[in-house]
N, C-alpha and C positions, 0 to 999 in steps of 0.2 A: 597807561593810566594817566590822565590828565591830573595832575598836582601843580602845576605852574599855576601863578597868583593872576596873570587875565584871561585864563578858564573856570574861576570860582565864578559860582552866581550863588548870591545870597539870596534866600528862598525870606528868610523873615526880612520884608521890609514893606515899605507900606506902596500897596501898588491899585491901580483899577481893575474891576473886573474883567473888562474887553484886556487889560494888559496878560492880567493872570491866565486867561484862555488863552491868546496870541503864543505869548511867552514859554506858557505850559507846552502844549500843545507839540510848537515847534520843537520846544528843547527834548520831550521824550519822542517826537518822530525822528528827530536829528541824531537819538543813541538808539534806535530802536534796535540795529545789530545788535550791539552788546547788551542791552537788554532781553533781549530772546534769545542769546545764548546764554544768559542767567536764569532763565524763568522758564526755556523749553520744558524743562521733564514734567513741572508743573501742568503748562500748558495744553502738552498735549494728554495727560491725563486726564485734564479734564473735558477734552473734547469728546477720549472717549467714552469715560464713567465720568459727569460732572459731580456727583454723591458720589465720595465725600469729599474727592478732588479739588473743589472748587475751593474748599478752605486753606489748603494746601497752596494754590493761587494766590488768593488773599491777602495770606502771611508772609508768601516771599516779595510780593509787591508792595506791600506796607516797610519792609526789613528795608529794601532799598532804597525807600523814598525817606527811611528817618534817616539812613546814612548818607543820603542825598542833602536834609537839611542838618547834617551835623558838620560834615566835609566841604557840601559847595560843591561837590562835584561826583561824580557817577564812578567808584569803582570799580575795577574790572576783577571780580569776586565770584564766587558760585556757590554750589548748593551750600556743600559742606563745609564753606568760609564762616558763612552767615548762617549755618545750622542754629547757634543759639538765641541770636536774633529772631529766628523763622520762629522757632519756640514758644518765646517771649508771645510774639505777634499770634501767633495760635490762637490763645486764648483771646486776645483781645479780637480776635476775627468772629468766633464765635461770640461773641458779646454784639456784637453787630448785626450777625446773624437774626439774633436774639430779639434786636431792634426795630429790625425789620418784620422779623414774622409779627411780633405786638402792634405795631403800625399797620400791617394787613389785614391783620383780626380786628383792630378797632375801625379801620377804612371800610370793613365787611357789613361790621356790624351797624354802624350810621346809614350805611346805604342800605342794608334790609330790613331793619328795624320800622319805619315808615309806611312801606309794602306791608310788613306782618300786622300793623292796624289799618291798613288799609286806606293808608295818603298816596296822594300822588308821588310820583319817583321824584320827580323834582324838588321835592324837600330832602330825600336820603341823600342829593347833589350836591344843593345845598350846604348841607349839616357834613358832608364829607369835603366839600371844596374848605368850607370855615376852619375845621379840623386839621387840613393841611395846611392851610395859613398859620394857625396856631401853632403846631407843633413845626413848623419852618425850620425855628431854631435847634432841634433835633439832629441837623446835619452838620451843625458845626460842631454836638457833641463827639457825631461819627468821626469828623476829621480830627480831632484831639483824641480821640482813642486811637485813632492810625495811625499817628504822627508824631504824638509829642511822648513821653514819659511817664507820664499822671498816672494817676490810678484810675481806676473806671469812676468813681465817688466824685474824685475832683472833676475830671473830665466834664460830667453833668453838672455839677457846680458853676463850674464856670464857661462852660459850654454853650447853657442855654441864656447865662446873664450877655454874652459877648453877640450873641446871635439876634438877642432880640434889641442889644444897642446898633448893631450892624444892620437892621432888618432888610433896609431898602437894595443896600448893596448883595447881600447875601439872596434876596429874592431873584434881581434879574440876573445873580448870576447862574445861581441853577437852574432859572427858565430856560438862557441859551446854553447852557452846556446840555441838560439833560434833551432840550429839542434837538443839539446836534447829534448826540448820543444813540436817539431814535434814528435820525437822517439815517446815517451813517450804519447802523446794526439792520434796518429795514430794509437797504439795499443788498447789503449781504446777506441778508436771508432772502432775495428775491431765486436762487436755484432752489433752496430748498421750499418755499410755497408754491413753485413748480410746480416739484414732486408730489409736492402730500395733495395740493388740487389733482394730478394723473393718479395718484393712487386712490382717495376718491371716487374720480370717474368710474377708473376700473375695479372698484369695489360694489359699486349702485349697478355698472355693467354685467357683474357676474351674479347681485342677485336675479336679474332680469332673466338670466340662462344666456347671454351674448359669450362667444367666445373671445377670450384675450389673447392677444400677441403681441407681449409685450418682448424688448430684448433679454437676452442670456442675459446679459451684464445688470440691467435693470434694480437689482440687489445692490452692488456695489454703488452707482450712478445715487442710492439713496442715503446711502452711508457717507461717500465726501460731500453730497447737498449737507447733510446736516452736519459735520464737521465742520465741514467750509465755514456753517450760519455763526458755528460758536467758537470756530479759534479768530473769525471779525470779529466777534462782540467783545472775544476776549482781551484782544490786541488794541481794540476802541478803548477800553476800560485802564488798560496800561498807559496808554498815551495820554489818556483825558487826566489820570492818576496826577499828574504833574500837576495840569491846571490846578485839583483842590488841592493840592500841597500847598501852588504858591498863593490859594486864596486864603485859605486857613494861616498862610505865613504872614497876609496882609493882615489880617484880622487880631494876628496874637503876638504881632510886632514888637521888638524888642530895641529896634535902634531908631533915629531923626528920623522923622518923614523927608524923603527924597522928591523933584520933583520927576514927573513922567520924562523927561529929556535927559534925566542921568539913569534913568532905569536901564 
């Protein structure tokens, strides 16, 4: 367990975006052992049933990253250590949930509202592109419900005052995280868009009356495609985890601004 004082990294302090990615990034690829042996049972639940698993994910990745910014450092803990934490985080996972399905039904509804009186799509783009600039500040609600203590009340409170003083900084930083995000999950799901284009073919093939031969194993070969696609996205999301920790840490900083050469 790292507890010596030049293994602490202090997550609130005031740092740049490109730092928070860099920084994040490396410091959860750098524990990724011992975090996947904190997070496996999650994990691989949710590879295979992501409903309801995925919250379950959620909750013990959020547990670790507050113990991460309460310590400074990455305990070597497990399920049943951080059971009450995971708890806690439960419910705050599903509030997030929450946030996001409301954001998708109203991202829905701006873009087909237009169509349904019959404007061009380009205004539903529009009115959805404005929409997500608007509610921008939204995500730094997220990262104060994952991260810090508050109650969901506060977290909004002063989630969305802090995000839209931060606007410019919080903008590109989730333009390059979430574009890396994509990079990164698109390539690993390049087996599994394989498969589902071959299963396709030979779905169009056997209405035609064509015979398939395809392999014995062929079943199986579809089952680790699509594992494969969602324990990368999963493991992307763990890593990247850090980064909005330490941006959320810049953001709701507590001690002197430092310059970037002491970070």
């Amino acid at each position: 367990m790292e507890t010596r004082e030049e293994n602490l990294f202090q997550v609130k302090k005031e740092r740049s975006y490109i730092s928070c990615l860099v920084k994040g990034c490396s410091y959860g690829f750098k524990h990724l052992g011992l975090l996947l042996r904190y997070i496996w049972p999650s994990l691989l639940l949710t590879c295979v049933l992501p409903i309801p698993f995925v919250f379950l994910f959620a909750a013990q990745l959020d547990a670790i990253l507050r113990k991460w910014t309460e310590l400074g450092y990455i305990p070597n803990v497990t399920l049943r250590i951080l059971r009450h934490d995971i708890e806690k985080c439960a419910y705050h996972s599903a509030v997030k949930v929450l946030i996001y399905v409301l954001w998708i039904l109203l991202s829905s509804f701006l873009l087909y509202l237009p169509i349904l009186f019959g404007f061009s799509i380009w205004w539903g783009l529009g009115a959805l592109t404005l929409s997500w600039l608007l509610l921008l500040p939204l995500s730094v609600v997220i990262m104060q419900i994952s991260y810090s203590q508050m109650s969901v009340a506060e977290c909004f409170k002063t989630g969305m005052k802090t995000g839209y003083k931060n606007y410019g900084k919080l903008f590109v930083f989730e333009f390059l995280s979430n574009l890396l995000i994509m990079i990164i999950v698109l390539l690993g799901s390049i087996p599994c868009i394989v498969i589902s284009a071959l299963c396709l073919q030979a779905y169009h093939g056997s209405l035609m009356g064509d015979v398939l031969d395809l392999p014995v194993l062929f079943p199986l070969y579809v089952i680790l495609a699509e594992v494969t696609g969602i324990a990368i996205c999963l493991i992307t999301l763990l890593v990247f985890g850090f980064s909005r920790c330490l941006m959320w840490g810049s953001l709701v900083n507590e001690v002197p601004t430092e310059t970037e050469a002491d970070i």
